[in-house]
C-alpha positions as CSV (number, residue, x, y, z in Angstrom):
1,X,-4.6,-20.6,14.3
2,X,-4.4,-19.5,10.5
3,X,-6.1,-16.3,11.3
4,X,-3.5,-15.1,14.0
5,X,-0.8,-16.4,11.6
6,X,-1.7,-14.0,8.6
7,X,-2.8,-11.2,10.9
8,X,0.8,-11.2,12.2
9,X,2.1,-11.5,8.9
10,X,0.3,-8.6,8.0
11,X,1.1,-6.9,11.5
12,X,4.9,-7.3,10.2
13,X,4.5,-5.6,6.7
14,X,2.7,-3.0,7.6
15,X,5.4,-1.3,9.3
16,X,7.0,-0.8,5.6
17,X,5.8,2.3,4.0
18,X,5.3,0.7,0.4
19,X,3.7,-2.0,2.1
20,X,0.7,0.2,3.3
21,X,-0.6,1.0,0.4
22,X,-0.1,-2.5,-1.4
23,X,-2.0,-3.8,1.6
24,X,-4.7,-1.6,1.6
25,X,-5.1,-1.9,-2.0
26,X,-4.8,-5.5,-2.2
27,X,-8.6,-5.7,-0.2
28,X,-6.6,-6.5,3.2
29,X,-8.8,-3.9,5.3
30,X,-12.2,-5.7,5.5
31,X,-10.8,-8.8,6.7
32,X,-8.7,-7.1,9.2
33,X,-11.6,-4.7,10.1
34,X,-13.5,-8.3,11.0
35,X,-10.8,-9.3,13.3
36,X,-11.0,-6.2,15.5
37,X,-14.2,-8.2,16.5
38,X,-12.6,-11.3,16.9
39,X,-13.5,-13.3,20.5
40,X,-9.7,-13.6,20.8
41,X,-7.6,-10.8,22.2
42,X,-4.2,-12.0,20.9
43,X,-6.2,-11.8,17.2
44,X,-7.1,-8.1,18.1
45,X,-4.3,-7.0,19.3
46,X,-2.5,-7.7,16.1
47,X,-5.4,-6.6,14.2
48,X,-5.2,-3.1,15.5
49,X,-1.8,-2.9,15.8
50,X,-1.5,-3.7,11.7
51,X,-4.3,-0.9,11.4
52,X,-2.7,1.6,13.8
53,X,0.5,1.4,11.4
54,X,-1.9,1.2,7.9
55,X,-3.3,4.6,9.7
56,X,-0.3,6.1,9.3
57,X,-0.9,6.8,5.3
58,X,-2.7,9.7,4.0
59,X,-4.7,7.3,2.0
60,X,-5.3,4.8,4.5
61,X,-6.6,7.1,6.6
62,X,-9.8,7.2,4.3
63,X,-10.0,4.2,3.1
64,X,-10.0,2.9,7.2
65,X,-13.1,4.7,7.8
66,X,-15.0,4.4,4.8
67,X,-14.7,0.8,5.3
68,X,-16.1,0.8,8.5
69,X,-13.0,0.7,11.0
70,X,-14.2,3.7,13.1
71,X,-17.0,1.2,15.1
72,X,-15.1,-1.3,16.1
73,X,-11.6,0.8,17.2
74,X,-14.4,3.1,19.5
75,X,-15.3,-0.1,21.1
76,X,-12.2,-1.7,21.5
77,X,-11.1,2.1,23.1
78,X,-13.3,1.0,25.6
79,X,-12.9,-2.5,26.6
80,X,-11.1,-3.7,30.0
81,X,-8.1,-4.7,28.1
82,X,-5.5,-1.8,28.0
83,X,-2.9,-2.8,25.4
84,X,-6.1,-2.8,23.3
85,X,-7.3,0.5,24.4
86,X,-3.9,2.1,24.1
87,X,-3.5,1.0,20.1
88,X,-7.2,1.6,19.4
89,X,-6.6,5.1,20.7
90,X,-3.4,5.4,19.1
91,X,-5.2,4.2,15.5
92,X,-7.8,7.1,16.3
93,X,-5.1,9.4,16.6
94,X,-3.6,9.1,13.4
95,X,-7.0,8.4,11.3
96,X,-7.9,12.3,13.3
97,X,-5.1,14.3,11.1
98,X,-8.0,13.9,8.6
99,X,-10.3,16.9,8.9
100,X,-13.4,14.8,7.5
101,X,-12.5,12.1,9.8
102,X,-12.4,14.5,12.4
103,X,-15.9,14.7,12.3
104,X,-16.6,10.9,11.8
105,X,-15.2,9.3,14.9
106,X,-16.9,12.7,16.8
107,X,-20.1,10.9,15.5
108,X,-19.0,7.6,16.3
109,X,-19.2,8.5,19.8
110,X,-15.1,8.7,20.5
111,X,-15.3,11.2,22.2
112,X,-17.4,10.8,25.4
113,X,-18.9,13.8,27.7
């Protein structure tokens, strides 16, 4: 599947420090946003594993939940599949060290009663 094979490409690069802000920058986060909604797990997994280590930028941070990544991470925090819940929490964690993104995934509903 081409999608899997460029989301682990991207999974792979994104564990270089230089390489998360060229990926960012070169448009990479609304297609790998996208796949966080993909039927296939195997696709997610990589997808939020490549945005759990983009999350670790200052920058990135922002730029994940201004372009939308905060829905899709809250509902894969809750889905049956716990690789998927652990990284999606672990994505959370790092966009959190933001104080306005504090107050965004609050909103989104991360944090349940």
């Amino acid at each position: 599947n081409i999608q899997e094979h460029a989301v682990v490409t991207l999974r792979n690069l994104s564990v270089n420090s230089d390489n998360k802000v060229m990926i960012v920058g070169e448009s990479a986060l609304p297609p790998l946003i996208s796949l966080l909604r993909s039927p296939f797990e195997r696709i997610q997994e990589h997808a939020v594993v490549t945005i759990r280590n983009l999350s670790l930028n200052a920058e990135n941070e922002v730029m994940i939940v201004q372009e939308g990544g905060l829905p899709p991470l809250v509902d894969l925090m809750l889905t049956q599949n716990e690789r998927l819940q652990e990284h999606a929490v672990v994505a959370i964690r790092n966009l959190s060290v933001n104080e306005q993104n504090e107050w965004d995934i609050v909103a989104e509903g991360a944090l349940q009663p």
